[in-house]
LUMKOLLUM-104596 format. One record per residue (C-alpha): residue in one letter; x negated, y, z; residue number from 1. Coordinates in steps of 0.02 Angstrom, whole numbers, plus 32768, in hexadecimal, padded with zeros to 4 digits. Example, Ala and Ser with C-alpha at 12.3 -4.5 7.8 and 13.67 -1.06 7.14 Angstrom:
<nodes>
['A', [7D99, 7F1F, 8186], 1]
['S', [7D54, 7FCB, 8165], 2]
</nodes>
This chain:
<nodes>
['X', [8000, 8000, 8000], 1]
['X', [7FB5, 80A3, 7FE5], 2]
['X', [7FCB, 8129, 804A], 3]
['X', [7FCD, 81CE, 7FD6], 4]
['X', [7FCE, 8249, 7FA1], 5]
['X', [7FCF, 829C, 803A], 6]
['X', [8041, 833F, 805A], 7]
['X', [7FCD, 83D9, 8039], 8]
['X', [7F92, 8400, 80F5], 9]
['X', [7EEB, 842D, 80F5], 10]
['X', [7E46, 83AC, 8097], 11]
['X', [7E96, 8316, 8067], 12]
['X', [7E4E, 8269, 8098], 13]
['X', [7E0D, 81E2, 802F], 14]
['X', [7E78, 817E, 7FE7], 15]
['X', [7ED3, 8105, 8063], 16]
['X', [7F15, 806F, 8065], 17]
['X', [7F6F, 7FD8, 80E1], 18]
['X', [7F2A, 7F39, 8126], 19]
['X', [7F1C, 7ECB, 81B6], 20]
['X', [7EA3, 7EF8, 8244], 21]
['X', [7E1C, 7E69, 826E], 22]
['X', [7DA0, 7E60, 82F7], 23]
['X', [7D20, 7EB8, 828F], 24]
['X', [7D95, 7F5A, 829D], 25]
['X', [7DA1, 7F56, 8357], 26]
['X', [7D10, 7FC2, 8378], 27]
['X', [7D41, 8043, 82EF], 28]
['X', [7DFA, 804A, 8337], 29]
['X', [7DB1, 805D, 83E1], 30]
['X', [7D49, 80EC, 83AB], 31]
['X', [7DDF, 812F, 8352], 32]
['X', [7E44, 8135, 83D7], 33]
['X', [7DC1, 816B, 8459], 34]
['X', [7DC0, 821A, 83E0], 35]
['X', [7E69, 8218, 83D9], 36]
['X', [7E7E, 8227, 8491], 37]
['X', [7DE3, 8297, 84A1], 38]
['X', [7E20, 8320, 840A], 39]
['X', [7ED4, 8309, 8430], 40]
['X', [7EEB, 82F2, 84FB], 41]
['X', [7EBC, 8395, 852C], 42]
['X', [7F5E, 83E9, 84D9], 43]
['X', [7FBD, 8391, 8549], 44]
['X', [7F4F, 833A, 85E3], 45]
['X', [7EEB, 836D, 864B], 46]
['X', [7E26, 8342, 864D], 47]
['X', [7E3B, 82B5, 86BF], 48]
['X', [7EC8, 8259, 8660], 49]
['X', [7E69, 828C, 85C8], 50]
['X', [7DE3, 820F, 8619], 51]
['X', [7E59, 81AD, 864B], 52]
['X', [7EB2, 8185, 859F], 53]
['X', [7E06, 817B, 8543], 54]
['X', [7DC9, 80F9, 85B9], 55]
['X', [7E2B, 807A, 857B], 56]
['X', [7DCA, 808A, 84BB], 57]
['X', [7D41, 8040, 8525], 58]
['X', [7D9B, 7FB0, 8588], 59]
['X', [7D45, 7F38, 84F0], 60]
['X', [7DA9, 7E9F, 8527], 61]
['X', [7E56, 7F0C, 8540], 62]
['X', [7E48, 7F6D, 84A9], 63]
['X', [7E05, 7ECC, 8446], 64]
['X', [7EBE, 7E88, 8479], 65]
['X', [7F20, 7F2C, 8455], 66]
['X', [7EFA, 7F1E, 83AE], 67]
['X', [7EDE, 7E45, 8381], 68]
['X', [7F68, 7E23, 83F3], 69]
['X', [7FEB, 7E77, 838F], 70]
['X', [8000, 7E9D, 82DB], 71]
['X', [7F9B, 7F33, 82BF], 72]
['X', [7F8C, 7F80, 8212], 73]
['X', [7EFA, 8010, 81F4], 74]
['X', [7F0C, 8083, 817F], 75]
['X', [7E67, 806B, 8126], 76]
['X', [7DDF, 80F0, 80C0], 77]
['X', [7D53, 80E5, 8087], 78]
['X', [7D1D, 8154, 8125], 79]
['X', [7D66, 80E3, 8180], 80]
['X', [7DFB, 80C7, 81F1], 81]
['X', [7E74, 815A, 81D7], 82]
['X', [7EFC, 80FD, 8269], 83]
['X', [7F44, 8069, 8288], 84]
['X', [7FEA, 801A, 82DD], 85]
['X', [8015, 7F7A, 8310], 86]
['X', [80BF, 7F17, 8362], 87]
['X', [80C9, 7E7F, 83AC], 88]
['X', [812B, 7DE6, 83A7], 89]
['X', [81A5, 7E2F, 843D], 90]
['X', [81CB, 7EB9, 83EC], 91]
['X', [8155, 7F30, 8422], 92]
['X', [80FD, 7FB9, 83CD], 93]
['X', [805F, 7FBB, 8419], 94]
['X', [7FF4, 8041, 83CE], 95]
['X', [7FF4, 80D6, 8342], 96]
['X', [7F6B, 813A, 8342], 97]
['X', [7F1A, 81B3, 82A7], 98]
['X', [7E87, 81FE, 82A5], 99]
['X', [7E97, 82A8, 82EB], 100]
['X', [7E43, 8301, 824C], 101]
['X', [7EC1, 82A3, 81CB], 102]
['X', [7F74, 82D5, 8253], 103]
['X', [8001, 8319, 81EB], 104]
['X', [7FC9, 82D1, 8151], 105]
['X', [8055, 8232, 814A], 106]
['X', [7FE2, 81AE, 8191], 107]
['X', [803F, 819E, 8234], 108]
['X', [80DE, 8199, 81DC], 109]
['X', [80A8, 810D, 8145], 110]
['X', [805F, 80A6, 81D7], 111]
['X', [80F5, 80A5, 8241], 112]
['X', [815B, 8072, 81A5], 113]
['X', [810B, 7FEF, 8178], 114]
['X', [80FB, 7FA5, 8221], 115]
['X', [81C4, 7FD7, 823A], 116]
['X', [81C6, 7F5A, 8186], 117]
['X', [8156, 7ECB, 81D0], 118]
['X', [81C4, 7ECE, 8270], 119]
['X', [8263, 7EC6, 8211], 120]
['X', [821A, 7E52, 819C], 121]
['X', [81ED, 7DD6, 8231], 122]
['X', [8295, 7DD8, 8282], 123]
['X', [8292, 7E6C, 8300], 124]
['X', [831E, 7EB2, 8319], 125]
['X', [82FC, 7F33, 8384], 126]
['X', [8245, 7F7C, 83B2], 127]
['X', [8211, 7FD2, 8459], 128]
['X', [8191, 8043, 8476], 129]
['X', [8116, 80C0, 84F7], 130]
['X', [80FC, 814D, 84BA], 131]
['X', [8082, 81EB, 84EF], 132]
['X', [80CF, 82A0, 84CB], 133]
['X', [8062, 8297, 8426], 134]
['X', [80B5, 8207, 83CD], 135]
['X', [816A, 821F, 8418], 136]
['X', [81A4, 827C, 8399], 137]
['X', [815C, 8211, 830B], 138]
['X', [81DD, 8184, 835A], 139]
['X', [826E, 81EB, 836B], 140]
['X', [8260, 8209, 82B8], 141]
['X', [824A, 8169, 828A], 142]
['X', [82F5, 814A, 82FE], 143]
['X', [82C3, 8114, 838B], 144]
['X', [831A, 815A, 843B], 145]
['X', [82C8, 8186, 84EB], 146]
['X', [830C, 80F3, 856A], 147]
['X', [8296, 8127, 85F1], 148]
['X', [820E, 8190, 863B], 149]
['X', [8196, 8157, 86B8], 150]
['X', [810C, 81BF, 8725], 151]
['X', [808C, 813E, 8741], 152]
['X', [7FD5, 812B, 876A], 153]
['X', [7F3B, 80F8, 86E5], 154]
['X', [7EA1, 80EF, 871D], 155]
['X', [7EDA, 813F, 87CE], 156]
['X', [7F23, 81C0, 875B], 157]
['X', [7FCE, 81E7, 874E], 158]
['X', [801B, 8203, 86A6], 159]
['X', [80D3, 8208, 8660], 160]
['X', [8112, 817E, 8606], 161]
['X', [81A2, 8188, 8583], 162]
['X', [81F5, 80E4, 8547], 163]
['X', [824F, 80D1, 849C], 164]
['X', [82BC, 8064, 844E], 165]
['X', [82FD, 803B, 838D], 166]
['X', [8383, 7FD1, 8363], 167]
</nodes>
């Protein structure tokens, strides 16, 4: 599937197209959403969930099974991972994350699609997700409707938690 053209925001990327995440991604997704919380967090969070959030990038064996143990598609370039987002076989979106320098350019939007497909395609019904105040209104979009919001601690942090649901 590829991914543009992309709307007319700013440099475009390289061309882009879907696949499958394998272990060989991991570190690259881990790196690209260790930026993402580092460039992004800080509009919303404070420094120490900012540290807090990005920690979890370097958590190798929870990160490794963030992205293998669900069914996590990257947007790829030839610069690399642009984003990626994954579901799992219970119906839960796990991750969507785009590089902060590529935002606003469709990438978040194709992913979730497809992955929205794949789920439908396997049988789900209905998907639920957590979301952070950056990707909420992504989902909401995409029609998906706040069930619940939680304040709870990360990494002896405390953050705010919003829970979605489609279908």
């Amino acid at each position: 599937m590829n991914l543009g053209p992309f709307p007319d925001t700013g440099p475009l990327p390289p061309p882009v197209s879907l696949r499958r995440a394998t272990a060989d991604d991991v570190p690259a997704l881990a790196a690209l959403y260790a930026v993402a919380a580092e460039q992004l967090g800080p509009q919303v969070y404070t420094a120490d969930q900012v540290r807090a959030w990005q920690s979890f990038g370097r958590d190798t064996p929870a990160f490794r099974d963030y992205v293998l143990g669900a069914e996590t598609w990257l947007a790829d370039s030839a610069a690399g991972p642009a984003g990626f987002c994954g579901f799992d076989a219970a119906g839960e979106v796990r991750s969507l994350y785009v590089h902060p320098s590529l935002g606003r350019r469709g990438i978040g939007s194709a992913l979730l699609t497809h992955v929205l497909g794949c789920a439908s395609a396997a049988g789900l019904g209905h998907l639920e997700v957590w979301v952070t105040p950056f990707s909420r209104p992504l989902f909401e979009r995409a029609g998906f409707t706040l069930v619940e919001v939680r304040r709870e601690p990360y990494q002896g942090v405390v953050f705010d938690r919003y829970r979605l649901h489609r279908g």
